[in-house]
mmCIF file of the N, C-alpha and C atoms, coordinates in Angstrom:
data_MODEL
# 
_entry.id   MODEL 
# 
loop_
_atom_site.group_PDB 
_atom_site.id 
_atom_site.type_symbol 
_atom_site.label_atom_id 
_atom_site.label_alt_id 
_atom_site.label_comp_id 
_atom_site.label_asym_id 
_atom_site.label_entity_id 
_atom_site.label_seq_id 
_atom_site.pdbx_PDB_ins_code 
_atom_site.Cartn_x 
_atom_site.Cartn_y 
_atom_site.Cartn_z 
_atom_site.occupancy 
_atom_site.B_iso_or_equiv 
_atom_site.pdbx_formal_charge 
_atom_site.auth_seq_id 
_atom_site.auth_comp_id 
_atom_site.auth_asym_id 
_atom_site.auth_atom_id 
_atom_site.pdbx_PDB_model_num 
ATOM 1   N N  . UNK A 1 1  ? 197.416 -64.187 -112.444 1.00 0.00 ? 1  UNK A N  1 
ATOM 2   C CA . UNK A 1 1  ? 197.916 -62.860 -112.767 1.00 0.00 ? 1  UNK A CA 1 
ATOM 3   C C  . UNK A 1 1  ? 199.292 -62.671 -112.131 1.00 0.00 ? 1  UNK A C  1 
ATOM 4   N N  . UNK A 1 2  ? 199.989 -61.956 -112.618 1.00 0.00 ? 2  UNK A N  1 
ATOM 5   C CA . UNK A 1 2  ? 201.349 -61.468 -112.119 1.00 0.00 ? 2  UNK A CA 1 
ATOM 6   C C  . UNK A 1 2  ? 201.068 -61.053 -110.748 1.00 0.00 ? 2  UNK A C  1 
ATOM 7   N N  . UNK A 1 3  ? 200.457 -60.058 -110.295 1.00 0.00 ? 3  UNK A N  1 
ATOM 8   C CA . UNK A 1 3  ? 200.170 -59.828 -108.699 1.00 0.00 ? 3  UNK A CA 1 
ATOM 9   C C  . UNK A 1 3  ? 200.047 -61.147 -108.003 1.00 0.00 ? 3  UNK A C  1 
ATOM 10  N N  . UNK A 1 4  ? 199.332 -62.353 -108.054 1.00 0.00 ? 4  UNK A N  1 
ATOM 11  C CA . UNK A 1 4  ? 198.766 -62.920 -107.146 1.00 0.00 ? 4  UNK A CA 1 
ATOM 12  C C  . UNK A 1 4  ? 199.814 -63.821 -107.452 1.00 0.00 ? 4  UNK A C  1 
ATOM 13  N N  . UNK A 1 5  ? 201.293 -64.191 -108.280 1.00 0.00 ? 5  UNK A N  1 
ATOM 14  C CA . UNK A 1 5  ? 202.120 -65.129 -108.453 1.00 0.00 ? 5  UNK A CA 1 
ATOM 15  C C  . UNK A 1 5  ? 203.272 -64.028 -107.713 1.00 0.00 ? 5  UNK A C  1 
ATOM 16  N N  . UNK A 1 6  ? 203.156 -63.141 -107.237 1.00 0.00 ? 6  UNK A N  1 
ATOM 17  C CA . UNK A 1 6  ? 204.340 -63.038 -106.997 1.00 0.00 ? 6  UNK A CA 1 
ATOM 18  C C  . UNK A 1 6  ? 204.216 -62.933 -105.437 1.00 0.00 ? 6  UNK A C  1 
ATOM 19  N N  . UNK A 1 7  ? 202.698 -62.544 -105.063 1.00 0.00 ? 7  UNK A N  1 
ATOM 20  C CA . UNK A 1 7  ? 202.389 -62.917 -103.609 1.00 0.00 ? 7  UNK A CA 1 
ATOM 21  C C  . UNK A 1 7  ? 202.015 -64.237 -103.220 1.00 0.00 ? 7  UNK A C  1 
ATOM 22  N N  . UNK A 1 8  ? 201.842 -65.262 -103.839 1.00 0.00 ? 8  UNK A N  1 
ATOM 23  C CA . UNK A 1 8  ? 202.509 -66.945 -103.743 1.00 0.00 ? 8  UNK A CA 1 
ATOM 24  C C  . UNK A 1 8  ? 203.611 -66.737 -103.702 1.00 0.00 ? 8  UNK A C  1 
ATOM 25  N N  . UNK A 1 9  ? 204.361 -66.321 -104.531 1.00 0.00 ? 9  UNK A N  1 
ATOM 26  C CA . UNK A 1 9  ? 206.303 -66.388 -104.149 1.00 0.00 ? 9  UNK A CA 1 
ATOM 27  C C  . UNK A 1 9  ? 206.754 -66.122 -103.176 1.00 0.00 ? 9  UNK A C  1 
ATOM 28  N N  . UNK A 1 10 ? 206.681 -64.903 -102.877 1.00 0.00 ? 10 UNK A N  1 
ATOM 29  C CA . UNK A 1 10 ? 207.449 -63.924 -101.484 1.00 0.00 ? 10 UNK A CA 1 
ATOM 30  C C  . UNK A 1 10 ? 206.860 -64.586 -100.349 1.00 0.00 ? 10 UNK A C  1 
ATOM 31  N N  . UNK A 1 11 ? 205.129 -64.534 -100.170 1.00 0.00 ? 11 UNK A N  1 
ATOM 32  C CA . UNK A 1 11 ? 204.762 -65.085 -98.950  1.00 0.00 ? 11 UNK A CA 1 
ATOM 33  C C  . UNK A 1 11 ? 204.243 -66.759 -98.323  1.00 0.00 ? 11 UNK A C  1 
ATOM 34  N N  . UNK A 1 12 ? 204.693 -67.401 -99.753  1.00 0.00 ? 12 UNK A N  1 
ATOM 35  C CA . UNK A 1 12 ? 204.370 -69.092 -99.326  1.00 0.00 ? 12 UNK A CA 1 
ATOM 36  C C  . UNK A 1 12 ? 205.850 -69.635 -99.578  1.00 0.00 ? 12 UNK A C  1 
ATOM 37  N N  . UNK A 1 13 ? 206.802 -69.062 -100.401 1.00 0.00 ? 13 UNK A N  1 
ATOM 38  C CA . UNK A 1 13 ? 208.105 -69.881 -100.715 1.00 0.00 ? 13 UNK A CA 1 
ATOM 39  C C  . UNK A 1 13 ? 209.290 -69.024 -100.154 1.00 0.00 ? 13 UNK A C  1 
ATOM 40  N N  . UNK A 1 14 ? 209.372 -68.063 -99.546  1.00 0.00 ? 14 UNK A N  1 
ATOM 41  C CA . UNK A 1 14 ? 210.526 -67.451 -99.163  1.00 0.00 ? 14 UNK A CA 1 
ATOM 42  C C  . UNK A 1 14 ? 210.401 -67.736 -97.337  1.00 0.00 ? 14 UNK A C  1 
ATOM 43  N N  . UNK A 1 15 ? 211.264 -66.840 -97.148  1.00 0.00 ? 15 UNK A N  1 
ATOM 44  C CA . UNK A 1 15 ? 211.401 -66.850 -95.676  1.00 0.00 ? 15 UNK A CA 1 
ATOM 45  C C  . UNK A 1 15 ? 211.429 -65.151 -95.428  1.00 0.00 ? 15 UNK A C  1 
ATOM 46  N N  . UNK A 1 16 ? 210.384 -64.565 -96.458  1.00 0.00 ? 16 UNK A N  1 
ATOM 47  C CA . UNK A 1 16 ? 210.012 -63.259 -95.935  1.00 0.00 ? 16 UNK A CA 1 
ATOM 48  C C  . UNK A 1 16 ? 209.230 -63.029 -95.084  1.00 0.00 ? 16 UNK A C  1 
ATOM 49  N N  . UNK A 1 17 ? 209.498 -61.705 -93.908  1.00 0.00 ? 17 UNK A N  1 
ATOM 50  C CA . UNK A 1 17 ? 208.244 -61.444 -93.715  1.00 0.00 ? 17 UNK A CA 1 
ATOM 51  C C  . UNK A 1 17 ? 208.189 -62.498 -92.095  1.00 0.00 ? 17 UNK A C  1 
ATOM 52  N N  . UNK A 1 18 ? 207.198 -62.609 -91.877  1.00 0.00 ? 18 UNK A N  1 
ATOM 53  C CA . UNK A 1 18 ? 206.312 -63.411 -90.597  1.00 0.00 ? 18 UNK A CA 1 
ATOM 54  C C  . UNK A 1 18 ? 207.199 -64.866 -91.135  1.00 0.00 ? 18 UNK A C  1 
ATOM 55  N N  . UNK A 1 19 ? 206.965 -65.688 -92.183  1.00 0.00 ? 19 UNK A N  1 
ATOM 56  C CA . UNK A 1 19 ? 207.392 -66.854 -92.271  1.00 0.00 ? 19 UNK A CA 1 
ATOM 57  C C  . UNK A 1 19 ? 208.710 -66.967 -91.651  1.00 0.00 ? 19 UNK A C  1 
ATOM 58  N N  . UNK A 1 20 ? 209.751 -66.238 -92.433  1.00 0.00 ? 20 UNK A N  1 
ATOM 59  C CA . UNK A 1 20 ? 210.991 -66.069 -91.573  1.00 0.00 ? 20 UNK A CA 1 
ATOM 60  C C  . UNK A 1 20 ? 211.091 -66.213 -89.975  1.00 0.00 ? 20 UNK A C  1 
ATOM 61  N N  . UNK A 1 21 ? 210.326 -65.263 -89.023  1.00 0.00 ? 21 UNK A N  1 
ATOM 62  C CA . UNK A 1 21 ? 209.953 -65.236 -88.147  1.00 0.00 ? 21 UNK A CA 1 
ATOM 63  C C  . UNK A 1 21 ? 209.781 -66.782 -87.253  1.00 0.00 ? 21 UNK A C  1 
ATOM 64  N N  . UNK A 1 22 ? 208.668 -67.579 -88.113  1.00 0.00 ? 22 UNK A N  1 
ATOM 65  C CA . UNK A 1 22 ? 208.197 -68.741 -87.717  1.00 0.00 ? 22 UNK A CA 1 
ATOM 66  C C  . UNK A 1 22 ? 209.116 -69.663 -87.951  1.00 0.00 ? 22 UNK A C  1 
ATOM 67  N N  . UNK A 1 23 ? 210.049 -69.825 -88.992  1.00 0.00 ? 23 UNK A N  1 
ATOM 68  C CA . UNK A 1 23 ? 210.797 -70.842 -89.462  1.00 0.00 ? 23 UNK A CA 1 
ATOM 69  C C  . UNK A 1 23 ? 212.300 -70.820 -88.341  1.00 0.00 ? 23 UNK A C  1 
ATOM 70  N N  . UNK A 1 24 ? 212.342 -69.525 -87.928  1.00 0.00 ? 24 UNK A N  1 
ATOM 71  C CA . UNK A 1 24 ? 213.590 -69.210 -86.556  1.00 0.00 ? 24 UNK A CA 1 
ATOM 72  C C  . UNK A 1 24 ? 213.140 -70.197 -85.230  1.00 0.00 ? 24 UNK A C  1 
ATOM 73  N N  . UNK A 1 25 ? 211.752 -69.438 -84.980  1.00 0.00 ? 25 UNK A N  1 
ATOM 74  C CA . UNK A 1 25 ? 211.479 -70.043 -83.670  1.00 0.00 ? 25 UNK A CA 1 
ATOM 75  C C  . UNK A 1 25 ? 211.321 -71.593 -83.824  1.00 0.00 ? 25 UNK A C  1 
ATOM 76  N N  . UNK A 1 26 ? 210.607 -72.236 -84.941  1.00 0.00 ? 26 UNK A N  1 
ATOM 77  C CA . UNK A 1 26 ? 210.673 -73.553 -85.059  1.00 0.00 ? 26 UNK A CA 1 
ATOM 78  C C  . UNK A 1 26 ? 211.953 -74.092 -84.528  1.00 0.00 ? 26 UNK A C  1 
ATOM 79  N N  . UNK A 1 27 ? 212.899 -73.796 -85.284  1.00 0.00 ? 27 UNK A N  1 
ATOM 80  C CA . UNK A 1 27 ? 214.437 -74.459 -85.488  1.00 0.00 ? 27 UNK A CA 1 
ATOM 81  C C  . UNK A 1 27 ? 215.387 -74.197 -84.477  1.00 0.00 ? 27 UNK A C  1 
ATOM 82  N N  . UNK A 1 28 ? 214.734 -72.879 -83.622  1.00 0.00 ? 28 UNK A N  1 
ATOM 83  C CA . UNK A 1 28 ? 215.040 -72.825 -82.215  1.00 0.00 ? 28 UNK A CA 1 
ATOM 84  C C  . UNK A 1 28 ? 216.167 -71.589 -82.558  1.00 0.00 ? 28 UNK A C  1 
ATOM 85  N N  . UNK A 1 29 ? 216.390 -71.048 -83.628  1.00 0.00 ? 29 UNK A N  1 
ATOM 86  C CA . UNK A 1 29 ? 217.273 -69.886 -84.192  1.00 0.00 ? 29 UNK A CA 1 
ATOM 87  C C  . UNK A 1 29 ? 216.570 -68.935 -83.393  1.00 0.00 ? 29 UNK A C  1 
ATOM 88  N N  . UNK A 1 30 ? 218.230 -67.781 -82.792  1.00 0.00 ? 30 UNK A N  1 
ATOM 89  C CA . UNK A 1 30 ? 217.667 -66.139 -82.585  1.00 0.00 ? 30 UNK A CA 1 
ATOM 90  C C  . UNK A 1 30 ? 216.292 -65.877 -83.342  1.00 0.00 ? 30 UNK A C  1 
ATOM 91  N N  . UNK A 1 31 ? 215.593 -64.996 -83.101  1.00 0.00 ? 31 UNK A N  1 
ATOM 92  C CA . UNK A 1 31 ? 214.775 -64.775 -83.955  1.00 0.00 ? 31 UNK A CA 1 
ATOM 93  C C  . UNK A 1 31 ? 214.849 -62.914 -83.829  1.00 0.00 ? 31 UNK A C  1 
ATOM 94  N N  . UNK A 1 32 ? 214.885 -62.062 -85.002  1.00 0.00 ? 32 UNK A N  1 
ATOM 95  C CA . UNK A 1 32 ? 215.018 -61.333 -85.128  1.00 0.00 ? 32 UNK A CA 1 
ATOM 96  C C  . UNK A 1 32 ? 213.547 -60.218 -85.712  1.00 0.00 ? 32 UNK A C  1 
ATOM 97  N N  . UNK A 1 33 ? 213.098 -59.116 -85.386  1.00 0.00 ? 33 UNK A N  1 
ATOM 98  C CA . UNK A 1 33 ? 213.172 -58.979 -84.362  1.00 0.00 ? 33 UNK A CA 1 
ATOM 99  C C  . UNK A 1 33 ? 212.943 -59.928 -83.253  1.00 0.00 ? 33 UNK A C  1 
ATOM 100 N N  . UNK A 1 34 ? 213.212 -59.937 -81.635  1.00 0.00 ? 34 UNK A N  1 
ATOM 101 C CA . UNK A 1 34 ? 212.811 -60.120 -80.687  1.00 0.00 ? 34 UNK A CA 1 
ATOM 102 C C  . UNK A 1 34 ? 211.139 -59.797 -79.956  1.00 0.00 ? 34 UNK A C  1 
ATOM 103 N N  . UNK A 1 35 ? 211.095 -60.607 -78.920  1.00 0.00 ? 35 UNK A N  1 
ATOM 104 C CA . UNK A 1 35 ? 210.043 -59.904 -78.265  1.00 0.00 ? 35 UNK A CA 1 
ATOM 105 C C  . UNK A 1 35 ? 210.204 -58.681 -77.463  1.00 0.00 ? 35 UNK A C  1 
ATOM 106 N N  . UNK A 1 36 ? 211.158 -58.482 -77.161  1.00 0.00 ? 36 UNK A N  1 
ATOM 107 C CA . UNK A 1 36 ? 211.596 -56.897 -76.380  1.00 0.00 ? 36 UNK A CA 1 
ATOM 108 C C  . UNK A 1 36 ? 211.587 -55.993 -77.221  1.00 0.00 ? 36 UNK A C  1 
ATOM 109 N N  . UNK A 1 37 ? 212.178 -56.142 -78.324  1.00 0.00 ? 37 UNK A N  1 
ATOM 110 C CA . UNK A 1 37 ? 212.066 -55.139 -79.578  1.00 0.00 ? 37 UNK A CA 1 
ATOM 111 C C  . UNK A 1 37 ? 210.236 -54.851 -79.889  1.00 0.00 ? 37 UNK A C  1 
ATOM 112 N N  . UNK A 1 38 ? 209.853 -55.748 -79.906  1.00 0.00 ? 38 UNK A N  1 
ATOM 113 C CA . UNK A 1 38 ? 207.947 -55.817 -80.601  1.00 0.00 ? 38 UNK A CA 1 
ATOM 114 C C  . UNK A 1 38 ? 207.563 -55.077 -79.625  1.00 0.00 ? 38 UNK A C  1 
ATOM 115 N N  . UNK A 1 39 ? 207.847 -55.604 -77.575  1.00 0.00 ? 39 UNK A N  1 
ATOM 116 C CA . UNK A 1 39 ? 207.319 -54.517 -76.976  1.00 0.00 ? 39 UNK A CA 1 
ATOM 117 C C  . UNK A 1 39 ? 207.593 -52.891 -77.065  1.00 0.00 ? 39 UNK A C  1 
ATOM 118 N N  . UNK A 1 40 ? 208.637 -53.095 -77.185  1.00 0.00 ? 40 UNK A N  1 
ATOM 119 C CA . UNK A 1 40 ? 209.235 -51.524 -77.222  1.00 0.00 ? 40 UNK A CA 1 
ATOM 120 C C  . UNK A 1 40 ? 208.137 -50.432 -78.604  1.00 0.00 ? 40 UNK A C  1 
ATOM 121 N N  . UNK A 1 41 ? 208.213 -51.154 -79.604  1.00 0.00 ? 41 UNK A N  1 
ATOM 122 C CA . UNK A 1 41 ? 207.323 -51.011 -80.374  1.00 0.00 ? 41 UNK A CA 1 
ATOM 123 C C  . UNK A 1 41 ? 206.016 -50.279 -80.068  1.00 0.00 ? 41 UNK A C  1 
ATOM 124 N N  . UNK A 1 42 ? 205.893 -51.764 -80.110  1.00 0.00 ? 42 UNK A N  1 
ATOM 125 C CA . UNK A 1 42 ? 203.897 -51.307 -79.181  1.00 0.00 ? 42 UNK A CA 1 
ATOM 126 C C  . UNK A 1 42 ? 204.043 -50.565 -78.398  1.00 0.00 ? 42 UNK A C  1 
ATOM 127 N N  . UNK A 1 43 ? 205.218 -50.152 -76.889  1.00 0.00 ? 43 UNK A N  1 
ATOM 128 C CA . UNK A 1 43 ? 205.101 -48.575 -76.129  1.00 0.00 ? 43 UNK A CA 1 
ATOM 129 C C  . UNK A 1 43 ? 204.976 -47.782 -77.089  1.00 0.00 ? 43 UNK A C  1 
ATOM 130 N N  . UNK A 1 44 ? 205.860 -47.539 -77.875  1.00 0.00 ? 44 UNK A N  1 
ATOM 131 C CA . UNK A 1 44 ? 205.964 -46.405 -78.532  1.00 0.00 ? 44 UNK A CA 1 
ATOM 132 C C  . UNK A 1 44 ? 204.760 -46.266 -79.745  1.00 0.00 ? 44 UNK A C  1 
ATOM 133 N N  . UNK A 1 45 ? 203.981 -46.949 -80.172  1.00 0.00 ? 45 UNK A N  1 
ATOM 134 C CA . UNK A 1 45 ? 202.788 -46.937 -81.527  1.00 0.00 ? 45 UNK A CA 1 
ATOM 135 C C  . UNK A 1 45 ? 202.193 -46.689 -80.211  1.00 0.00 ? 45 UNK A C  1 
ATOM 136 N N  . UNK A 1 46 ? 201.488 -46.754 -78.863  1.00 0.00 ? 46 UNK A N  1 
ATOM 137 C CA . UNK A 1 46 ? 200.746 -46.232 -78.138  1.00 0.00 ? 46 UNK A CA 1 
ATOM 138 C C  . UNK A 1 46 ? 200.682 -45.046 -77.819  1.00 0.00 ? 46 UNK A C  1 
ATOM 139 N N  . UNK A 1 47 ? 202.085 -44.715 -77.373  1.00 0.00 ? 47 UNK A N  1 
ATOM 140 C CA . UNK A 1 47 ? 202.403 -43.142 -77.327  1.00 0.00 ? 47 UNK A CA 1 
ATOM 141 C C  . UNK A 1 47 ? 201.761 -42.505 -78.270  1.00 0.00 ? 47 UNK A C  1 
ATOM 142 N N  . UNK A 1 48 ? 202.366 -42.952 -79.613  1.00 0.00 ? 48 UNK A N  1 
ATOM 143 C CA . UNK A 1 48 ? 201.543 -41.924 -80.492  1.00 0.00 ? 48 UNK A CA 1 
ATOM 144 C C  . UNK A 1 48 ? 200.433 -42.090 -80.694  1.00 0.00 ? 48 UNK A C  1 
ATOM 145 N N  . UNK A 1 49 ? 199.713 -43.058 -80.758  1.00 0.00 ? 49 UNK A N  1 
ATOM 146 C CA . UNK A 1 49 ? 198.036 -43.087 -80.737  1.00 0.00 ? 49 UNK A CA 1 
ATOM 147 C C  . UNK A 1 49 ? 197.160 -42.199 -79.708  1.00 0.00 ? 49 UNK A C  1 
ATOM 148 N N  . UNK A 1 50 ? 197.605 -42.235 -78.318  1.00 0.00 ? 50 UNK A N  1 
ATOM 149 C CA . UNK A 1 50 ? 197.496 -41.560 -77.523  1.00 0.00 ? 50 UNK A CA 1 
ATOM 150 C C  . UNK A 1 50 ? 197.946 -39.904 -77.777  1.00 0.00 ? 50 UNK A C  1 
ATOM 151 N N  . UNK A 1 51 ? 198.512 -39.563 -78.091  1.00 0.00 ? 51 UNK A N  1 
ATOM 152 C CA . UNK A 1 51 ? 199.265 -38.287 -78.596  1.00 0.00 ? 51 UNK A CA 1 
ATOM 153 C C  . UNK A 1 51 ? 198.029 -37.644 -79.919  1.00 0.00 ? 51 UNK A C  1 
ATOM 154 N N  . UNK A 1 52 ? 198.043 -38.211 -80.728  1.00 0.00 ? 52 UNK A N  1 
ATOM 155 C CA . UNK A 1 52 ? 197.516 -38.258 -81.846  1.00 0.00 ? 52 UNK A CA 1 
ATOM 156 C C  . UNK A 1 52 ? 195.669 -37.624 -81.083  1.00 0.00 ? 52 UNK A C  1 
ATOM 157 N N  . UNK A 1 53 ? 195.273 -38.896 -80.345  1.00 0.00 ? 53 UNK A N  1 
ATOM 158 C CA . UNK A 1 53 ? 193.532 -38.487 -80.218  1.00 0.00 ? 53 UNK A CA 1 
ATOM 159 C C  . UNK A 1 53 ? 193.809 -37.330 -78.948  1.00 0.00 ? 53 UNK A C  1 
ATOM 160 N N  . UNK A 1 54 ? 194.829 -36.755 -78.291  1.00 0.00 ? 54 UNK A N  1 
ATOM 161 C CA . UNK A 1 54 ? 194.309 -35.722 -77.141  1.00 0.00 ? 54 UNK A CA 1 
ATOM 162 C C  . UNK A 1 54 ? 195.502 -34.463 -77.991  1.00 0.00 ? 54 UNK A C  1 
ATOM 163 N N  . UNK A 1 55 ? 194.930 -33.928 -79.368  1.00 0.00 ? 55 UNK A N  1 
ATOM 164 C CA . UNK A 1 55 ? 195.524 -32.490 -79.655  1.00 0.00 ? 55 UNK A CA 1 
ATOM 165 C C  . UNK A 1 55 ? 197.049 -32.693 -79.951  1.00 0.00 ? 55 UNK A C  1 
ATOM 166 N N  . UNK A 1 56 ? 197.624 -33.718 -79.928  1.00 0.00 ? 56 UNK A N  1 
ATOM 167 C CA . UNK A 1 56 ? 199.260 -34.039 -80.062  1.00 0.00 ? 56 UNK A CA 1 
ATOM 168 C C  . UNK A 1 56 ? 199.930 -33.480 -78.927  1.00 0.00 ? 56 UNK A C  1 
ATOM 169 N N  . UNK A 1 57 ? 199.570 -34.138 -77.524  1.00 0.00 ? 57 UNK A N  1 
ATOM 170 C CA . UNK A 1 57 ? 200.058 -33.794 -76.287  1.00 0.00 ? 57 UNK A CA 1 
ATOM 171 C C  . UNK A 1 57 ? 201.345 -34.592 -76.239  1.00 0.00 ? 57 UNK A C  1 
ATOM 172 N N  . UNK A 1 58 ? 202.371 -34.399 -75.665  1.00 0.00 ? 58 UNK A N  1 
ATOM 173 C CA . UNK A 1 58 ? 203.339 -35.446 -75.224  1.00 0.00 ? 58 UNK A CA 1 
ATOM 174 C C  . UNK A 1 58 ? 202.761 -36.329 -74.378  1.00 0.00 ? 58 UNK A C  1 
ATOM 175 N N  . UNK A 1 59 ? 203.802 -37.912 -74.885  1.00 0.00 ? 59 UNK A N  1 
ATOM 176 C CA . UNK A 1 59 ? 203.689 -38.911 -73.706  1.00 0.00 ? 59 UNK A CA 1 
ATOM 177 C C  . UNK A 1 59 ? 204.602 -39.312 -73.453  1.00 0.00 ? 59 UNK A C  1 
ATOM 178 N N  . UNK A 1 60 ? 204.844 -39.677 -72.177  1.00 0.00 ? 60 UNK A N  1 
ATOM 179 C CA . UNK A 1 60 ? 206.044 -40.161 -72.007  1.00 0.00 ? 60 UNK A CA 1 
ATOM 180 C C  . UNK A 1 60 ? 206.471 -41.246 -71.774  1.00 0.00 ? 60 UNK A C  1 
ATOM 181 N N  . UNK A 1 61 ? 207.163 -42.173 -72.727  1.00 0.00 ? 61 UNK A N  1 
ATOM 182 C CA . UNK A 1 61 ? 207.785 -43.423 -72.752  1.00 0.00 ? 61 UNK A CA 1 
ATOM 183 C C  . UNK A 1 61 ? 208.929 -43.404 -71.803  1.00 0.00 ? 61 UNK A C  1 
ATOM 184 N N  . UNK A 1 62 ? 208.861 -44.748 -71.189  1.00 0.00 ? 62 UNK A N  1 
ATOM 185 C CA . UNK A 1 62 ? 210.408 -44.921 -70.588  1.00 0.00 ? 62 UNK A CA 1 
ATOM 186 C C  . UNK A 1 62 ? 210.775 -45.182 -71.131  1.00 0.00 ? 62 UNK A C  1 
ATOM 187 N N  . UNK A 1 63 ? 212.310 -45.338 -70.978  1.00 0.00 ? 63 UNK A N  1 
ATOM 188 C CA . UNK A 1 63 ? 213.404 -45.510 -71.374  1.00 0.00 ? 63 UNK A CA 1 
ATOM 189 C C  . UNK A 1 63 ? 213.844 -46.862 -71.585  1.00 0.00 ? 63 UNK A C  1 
ATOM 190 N N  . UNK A 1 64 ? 214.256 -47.700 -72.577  1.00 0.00 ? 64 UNK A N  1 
ATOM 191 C CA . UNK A 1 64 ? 214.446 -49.434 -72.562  1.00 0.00 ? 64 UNK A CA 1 
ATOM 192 C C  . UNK A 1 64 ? 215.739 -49.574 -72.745  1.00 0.00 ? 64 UNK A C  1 
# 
């Protein structure tokens, strides 16, 4: 089907996505995002998870 050929395309033959990702660190390339960037991330998707289950209280992230 058209759906399942075009998700063979993008995610087994490109360098979209996670593959991209993997094909950097292989070859020893920057890899974009970073791991400082992913953490920063995850602080902040915690914040709001946290925020979210106690009434939408503030949290407070430091500063990166």
């Amino acid at each position: 089907s058209p759906v399942h050929d075009t998700y063979r395309h993008v995610f087994r033959r490109t360098e979209a996505m996670t593959r991209g990702w993997a094909t950097a660190a292989v070859q020893g390339r920057p890899i974009e995002p970073d791991f400082a960037t992913g953490a920063r991330v995850q602080q902040l998707v915690a914040a709001a998870l946290t925020s979210a289950t106690t009434d939408g209280s503030w949290q407070s992230v430091a500063a990166s």
